[in-house]
C-alpha positions in Angstrom: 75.6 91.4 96.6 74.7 88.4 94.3 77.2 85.9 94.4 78.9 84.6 90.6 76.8 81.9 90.5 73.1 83.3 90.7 74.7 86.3 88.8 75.2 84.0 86.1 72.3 82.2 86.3 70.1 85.2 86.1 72.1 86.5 83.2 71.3 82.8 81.2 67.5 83.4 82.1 67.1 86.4 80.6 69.2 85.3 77.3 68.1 81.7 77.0 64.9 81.6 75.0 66.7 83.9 72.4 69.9 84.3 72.3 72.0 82.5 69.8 74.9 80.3 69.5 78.4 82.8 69.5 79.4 83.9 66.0 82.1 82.9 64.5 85.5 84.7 64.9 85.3 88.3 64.0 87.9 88.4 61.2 85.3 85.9 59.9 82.5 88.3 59.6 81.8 90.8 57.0 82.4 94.7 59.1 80.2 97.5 57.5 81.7 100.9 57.7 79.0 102.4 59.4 77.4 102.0 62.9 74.5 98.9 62.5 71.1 100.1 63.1 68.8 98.0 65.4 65.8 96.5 64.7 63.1 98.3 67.0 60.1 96.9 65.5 61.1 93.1 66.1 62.4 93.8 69.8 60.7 95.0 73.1 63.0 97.7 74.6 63.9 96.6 78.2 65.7 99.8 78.7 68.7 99.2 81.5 70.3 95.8 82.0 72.7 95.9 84.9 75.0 95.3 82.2 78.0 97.7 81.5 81.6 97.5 79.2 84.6 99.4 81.3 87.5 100.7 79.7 89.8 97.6 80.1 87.2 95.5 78.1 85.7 94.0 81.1 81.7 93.5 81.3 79.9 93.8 84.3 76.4 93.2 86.1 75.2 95.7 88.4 79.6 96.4 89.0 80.6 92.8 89.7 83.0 91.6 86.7 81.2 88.6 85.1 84.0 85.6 84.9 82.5 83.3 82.9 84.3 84.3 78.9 81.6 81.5 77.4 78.8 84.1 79.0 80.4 87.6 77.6 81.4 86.1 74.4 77.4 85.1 74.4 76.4 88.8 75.1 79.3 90.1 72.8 78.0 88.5 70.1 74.3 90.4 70.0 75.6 93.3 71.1 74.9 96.0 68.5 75.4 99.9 68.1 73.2 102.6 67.2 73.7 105.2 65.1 74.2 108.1 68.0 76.3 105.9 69.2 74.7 103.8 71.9 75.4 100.2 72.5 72.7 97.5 72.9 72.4 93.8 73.2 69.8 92.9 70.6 67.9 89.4 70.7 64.4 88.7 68.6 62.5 89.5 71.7 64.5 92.6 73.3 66.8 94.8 73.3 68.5 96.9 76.3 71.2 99.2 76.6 74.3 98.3 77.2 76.7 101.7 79.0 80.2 101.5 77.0 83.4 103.2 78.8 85.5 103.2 75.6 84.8 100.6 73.1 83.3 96.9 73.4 86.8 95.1 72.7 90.3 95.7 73.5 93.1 94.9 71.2 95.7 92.1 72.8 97.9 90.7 70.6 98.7 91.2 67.4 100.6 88.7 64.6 102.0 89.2 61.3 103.7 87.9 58.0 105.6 89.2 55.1 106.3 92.6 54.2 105.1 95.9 52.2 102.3 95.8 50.9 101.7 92.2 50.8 102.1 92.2 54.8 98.9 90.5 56.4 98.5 91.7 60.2 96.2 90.3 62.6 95.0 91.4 66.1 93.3 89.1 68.8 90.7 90.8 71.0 90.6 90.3 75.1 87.7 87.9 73.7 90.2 85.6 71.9 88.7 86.4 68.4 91.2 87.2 65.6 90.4 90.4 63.2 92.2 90.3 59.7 93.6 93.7 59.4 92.6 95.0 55.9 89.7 97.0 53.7 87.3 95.2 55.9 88.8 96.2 59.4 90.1 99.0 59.2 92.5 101.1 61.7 92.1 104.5 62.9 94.0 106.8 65.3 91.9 108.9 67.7 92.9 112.2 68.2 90.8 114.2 70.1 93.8 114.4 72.5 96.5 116.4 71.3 98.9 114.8 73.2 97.9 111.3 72.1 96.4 109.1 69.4 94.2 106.5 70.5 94.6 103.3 68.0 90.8 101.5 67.5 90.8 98.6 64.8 87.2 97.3 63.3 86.3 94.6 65.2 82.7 94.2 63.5 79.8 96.6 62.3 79.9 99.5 64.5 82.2 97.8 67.3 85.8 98.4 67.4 88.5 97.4 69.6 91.1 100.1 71.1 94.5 98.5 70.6 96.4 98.4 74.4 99.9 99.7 75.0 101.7 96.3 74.0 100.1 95.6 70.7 100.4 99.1 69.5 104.2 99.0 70.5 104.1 95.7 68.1 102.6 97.8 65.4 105.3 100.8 65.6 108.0 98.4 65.2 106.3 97.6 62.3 106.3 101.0 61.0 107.4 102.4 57.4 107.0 105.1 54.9 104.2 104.5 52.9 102.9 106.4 49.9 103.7 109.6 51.3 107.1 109.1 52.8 107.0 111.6 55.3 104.0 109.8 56.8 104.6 106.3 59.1 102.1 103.2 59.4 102.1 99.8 58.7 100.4 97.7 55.2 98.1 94.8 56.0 96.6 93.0 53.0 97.3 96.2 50.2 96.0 98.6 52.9 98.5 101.6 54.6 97.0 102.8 57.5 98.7 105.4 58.9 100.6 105.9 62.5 100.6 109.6 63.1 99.5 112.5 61.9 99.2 112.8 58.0 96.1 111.4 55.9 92.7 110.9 57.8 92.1 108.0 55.2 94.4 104.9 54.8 95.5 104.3 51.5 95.5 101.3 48.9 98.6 99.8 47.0 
């Protein structure tokens, strides 16, 4: 098995003539509402990396968790999804799939002030970037288990982060009517987004 270090150091190789600097925190960045589509022209397709995303938000090389956050937030931050659904780290030079257990990020911690409608709620992903719950990241329950809702929030164009037990706990307490009263969820920044079943689409004030 490759030690950390030359793990990491083979990881750098292949990312260091191209790869840029990490973005900026994700509530920073402008989310579309669809899945990004990759360049394919611009970008040699390098097929399987060794790299993989389990469940828990961890990433991978060839099954050993990589350590170093300064090294995933550098992958996280050209990773890209396709419209079937596939991930892919994306650079001007290649591209090369990336296997995805659930979703890219997990959903930590989550902070908020005021109340109603005015309320402003924000969640920190498992890579310490902060997403401004709102029109542009957007919350949506999963419920293609009829026994439970899976909570995802919009971390950025096509990659969303699945909220863990504690921070969804957070966001019931935060729970009240909204413009259907029979119908719980939470406001963030003139946005209701619902908590159980009711309306597929959250609503504005």
């Amino acid at each position: 098995m490759t030690n950390e270090a030359e793990r990491d150091q083979g990881l750098r190789g292949r990312q260091s003539a191209q790869a840029p600097a990490a973005q900026a925190p994700a509530a920073q960045a402008p989310a579309a509402r669809g899945p990004a589509q990759l360049p394919r022209a611009e970008a040699g397709d390098c097929g399987d990396l060794g790299l993989a995303i389990l469940r828990d938000g961890t990433w991978t090389y060839r099954g050993s968790p990589i350590r170093r956050m300064e090294l995933v937030r550098l992958f996280a931050s050209v990773l890209r999804r396709e419209g079937d659904g596939s991930y892919w780290m994306v650079t001007p030079v290649e591209r090369g799939r990336v296997p995805v257990e659930d979703a890219p990020f997990t959903i930590v911690e989550i902070r908020h002030e005021g109340e109603g409608p005015a309320q402003a709620i924000d969640m920190r992903t498992n890579l310490d970037d902060w997403v401004a719950l709102g029109p542009e990241h957007g919350l949506r329950l999963d419920r293609a288990d009829a026994d439970l809702s899976i909570p995802y929030v919009m971390v950025r164009a096509g990659l969303e982060g699945r909220l863990e037990r504690a921070p969804f706990y957070h966001l019931v307490e935060l729970a009240l009517p909204g413009p259907r009263p029979d119908v719980l969820g939470v406001w963030s920044r003139g946005v209701f987004f619902p908590l159980e079943d009711g309306p597929d689409e959250s609503q504005r004030a």
